[in-house]
C-alpha positions in Angstrom: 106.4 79.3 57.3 105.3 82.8 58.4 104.3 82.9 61.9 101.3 85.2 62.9 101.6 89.1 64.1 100.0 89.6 67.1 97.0 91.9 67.3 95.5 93.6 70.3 92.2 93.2 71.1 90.6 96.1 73.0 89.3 94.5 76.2 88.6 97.3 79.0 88.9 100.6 80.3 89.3 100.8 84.3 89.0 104.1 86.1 90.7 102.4 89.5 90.6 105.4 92.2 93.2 105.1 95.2 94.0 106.5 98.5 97.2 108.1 100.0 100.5 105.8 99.4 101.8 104.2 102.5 105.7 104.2 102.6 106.2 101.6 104.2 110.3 102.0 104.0 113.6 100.8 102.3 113.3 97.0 101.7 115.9 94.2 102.7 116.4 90.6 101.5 116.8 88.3 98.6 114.1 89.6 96.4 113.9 92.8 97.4 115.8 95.8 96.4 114.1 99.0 97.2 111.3 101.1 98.8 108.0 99.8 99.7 105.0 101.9 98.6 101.4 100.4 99.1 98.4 102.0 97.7 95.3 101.2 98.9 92.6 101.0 96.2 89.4 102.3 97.1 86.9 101.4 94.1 86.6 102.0 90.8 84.6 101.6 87.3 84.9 99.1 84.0 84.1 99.1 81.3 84.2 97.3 78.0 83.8 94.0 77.1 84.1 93.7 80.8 81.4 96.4 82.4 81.6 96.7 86.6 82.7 98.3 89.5 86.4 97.7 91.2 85.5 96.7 94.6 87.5 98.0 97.3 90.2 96.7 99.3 92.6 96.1 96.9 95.9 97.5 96.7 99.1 98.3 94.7 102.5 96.6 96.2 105.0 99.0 94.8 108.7 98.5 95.0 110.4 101.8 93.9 114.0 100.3 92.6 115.0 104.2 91.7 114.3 107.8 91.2 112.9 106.8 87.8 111.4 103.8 87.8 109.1 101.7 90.2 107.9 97.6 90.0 104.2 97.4 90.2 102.0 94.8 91.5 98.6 95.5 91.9 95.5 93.1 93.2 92.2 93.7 93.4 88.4 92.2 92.6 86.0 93.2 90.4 82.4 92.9 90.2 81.0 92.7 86.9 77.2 94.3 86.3 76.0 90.3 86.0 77.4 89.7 89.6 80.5 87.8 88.8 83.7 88.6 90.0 86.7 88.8 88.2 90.2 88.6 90.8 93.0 91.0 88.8 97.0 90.7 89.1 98.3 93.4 87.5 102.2 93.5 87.5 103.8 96.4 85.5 106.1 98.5 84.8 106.1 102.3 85.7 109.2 105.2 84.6 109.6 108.4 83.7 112.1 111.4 83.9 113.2 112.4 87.9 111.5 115.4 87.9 108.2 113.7 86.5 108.0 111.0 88.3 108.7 113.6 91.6 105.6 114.7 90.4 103.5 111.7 90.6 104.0 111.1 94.3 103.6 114.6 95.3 100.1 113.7 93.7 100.6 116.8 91.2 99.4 115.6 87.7 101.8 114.7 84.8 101.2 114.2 81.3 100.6 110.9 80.8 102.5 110.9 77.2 105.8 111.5 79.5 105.3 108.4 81.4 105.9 104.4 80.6 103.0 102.8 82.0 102.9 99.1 80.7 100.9 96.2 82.6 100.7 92.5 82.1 97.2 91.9 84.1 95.8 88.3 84.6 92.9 87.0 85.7 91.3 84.5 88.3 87.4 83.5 87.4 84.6 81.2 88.8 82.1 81.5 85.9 83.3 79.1 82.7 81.7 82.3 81.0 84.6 83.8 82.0 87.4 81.0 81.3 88.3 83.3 78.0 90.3 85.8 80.9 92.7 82.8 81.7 93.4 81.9 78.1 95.0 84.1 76.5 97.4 87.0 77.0 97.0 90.6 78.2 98.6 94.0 78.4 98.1 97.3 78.6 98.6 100.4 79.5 98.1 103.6 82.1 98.6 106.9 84.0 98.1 107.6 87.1 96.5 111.2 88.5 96.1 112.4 91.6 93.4 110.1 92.8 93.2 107.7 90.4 94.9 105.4 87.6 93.4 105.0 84.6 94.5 102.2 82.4 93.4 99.8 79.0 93.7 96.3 78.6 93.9 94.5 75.3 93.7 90.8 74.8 97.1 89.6 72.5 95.0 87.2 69.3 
């Protein structure tokens, strides 16, 4: 028996443009172990097989566990050019050297090439046109700039 190799699909591209981070402080408790960083997201473009705008009022809840490396859960809607709307989890992954990843939140651009940006998005619909987005499997990847993260989602066939 030879099982298959998974093939990524190319999905979307999402220009997702954000506000100043709110550090919201060291973090306590079970689940938690690190700083809180929340990133408002202020609207956005996609396009693809998926072709909108990112509405805003989203955010990114950020847990920063280390000079390195941050925990990344993003949520926001998106409005696609037919009028649905498309709800987005996005957790993922986010490292890169010290002095890089200093960088990034003084909002000075890095080289995307020197950070690991991976993302696992999933997806709430209310249009059975739609009922593909909860089927299957996603990842992708990013980089953030200054004012905005970029990132690509492909569908695992």
């Amino acid at each position: 028996m030879t099982l298959p190799t998974p093939i990524l699909e190319p999905v979307a591209d999402l220009t997702v443009f954000v506000a100043t981070p709110i550090e919201a402080g060291q973090v306590t408790g079970l689940n938690s172990r690190g700083r809180r960083r929340i990133i408002p997201i202020t609207g956005g473009k996609v396009t693809g097989q998926l072709s909108g705008t990112v509405l805003p009022g989203g955010a990114d809840f950020q847990i920063v566990v280390s000079d390195t490396c941050a925990d990344l859960d993003a949520r926001y809607l998106l409005q696609l050019d037919n009028g649905e709307h498309v709800f987005v989890m996005n957790r993922a992954l986010r490292r890169g050297s010290v002095e890089d990843i200093a960088k990034l939140v003084r909002g000075e651009p890095v080289d995307p090439a020197a950070i690991y940006f991976r993302c696992a998005p999933t997806f709430e619909v209310s249009s059975p046109a739609l009922a593909w987005l909860t089927e299957s499997l996603f990842v992708g990847t990013g980089a953030r700039f200054p004012d905005r993260v970029e990132m690509r989602f492909f569908r695992v066939m």
